[in-house]
C-alpha positions as CSV (number, residue, x, y, z in Angstrom):
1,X,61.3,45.1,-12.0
2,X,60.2,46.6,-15.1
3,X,58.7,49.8,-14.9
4,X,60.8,51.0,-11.6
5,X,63.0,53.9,-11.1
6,X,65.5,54.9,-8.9
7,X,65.0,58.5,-7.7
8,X,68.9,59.6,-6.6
9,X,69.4,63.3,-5.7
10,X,73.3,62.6,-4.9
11,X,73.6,62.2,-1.0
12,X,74.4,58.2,-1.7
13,X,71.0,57.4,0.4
14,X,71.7,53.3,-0.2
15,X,75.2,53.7,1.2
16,X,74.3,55.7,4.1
17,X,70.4,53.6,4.7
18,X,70.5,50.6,2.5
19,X,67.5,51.9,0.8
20,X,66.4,54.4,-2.3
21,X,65.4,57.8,-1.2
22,X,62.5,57.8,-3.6
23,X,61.4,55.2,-6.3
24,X,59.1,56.2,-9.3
25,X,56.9,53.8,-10.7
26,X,53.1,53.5,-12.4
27,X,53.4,57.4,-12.6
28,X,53.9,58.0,-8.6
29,X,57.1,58.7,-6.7
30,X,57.3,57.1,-3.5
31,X,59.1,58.9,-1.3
32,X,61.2,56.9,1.6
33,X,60.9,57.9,5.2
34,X,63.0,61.2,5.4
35,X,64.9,61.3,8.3
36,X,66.1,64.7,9.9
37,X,69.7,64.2,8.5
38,X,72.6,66.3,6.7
39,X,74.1,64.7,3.5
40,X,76.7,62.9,5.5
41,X,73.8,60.8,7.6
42,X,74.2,63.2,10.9
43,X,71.4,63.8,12.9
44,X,70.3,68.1,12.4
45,X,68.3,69.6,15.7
46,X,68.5,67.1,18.5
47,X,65.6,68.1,20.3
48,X,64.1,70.8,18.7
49,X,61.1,69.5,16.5
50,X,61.1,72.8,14.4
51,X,65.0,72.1,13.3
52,X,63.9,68.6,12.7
53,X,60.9,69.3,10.7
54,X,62.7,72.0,8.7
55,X,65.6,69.4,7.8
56,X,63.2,66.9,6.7
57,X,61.7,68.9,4.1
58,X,64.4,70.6,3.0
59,X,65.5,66.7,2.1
60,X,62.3,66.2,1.0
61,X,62.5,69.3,-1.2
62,X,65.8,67.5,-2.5
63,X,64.3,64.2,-3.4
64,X,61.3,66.3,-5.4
65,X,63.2,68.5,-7.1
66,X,65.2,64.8,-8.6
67,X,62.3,63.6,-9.5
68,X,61.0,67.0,-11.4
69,X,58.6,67.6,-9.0
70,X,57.7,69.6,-6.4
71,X,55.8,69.7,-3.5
72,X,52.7,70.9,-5.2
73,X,52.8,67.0,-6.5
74,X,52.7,65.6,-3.5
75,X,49.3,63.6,-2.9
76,X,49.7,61.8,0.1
77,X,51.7,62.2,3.6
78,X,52.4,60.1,6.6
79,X,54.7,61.6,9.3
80,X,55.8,59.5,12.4
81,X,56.2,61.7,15.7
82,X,58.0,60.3,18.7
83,X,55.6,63.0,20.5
84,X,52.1,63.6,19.1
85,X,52.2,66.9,21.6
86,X,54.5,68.1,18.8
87,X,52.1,67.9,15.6
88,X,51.1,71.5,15.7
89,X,55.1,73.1,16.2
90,X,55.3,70.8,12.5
91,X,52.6,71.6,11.0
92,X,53.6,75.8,11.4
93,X,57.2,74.4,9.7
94,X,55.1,72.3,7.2
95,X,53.1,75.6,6.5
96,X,56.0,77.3,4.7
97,X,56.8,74.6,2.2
98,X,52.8,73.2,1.5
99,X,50.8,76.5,2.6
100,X,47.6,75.3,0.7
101,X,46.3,72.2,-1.6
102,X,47.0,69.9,1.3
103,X,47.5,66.4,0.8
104,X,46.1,63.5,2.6
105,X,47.8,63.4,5.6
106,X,48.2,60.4,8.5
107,X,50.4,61.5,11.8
108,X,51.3,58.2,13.6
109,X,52.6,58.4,17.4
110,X,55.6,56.0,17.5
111,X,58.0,54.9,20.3
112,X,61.0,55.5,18.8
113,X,62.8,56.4,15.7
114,X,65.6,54.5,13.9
115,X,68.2,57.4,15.3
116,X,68.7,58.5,19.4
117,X,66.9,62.1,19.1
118,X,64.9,61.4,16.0
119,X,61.7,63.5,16.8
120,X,60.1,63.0,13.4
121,X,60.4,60.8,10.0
122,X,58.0,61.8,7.0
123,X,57.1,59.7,3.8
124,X,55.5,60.7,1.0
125,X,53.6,59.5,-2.2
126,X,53.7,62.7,-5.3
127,X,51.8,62.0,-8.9
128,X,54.5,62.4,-11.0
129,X,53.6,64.7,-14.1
């Protein structure tokens, strides 16, 4: 697809996922659902939503900083919670890496999450500069 880059901040995301951590296209990075996991695909804080949240935007903070961008770029959020009750612990995590110019944000309630103690998965969409 012309147009289309591959966003790769070394932790072999395809090998471990079977998808791209982040693709940049039309001027946007998309950013894949990040998962609260280590480099080597282990789940970080079973059951604490703080640990979790942390872990996914220190990934996040990852796949920016591969894309030259940071999260000051980020225009638009979605962030799946396996408990809703949990959206406020987050959002004090969320606080330390985007304490103001919020981007849109959706938080979705879901069943489950693709790993057993998932709490949360974020995605994100930055304008790439």
């Amino acid at each position: 697809m012309a147009g289309k880059e591959i966003v790769d901040f070394g932790w072999g995301y395809e090998q471990h996922f079977g998808y791209s951590a982040a693709v940049r296209a039309g001027g946007l990075v998309f950013i894949a659902g990040q998962m609260p996991c280590d480099a080597s695909a282990n789940l970080v804080g079973a059951g604490d939503i703080k640990a979790q949240t942390r872990q996914v935007f220190e990934n996040m903070k990852g796949v920016l900083a591969a894309a030259g961008l940071g999260f000051e770029d980020i225009v638009e959020i979605v962030s799946y919670h396996t408990d809703l009750g949990t959206v406020g612990e987050m959002n004090a995590v969320k606080a330390e890496y985007l304490p103001s110019d919020f981007p849109a944000w959706t938080a979705l309630g879901v069943t489950a999450l693709a790993l057993p103690g998932q709490l949360i998965e974020v995605k994100a969409t930055a304008a790439a500069r």
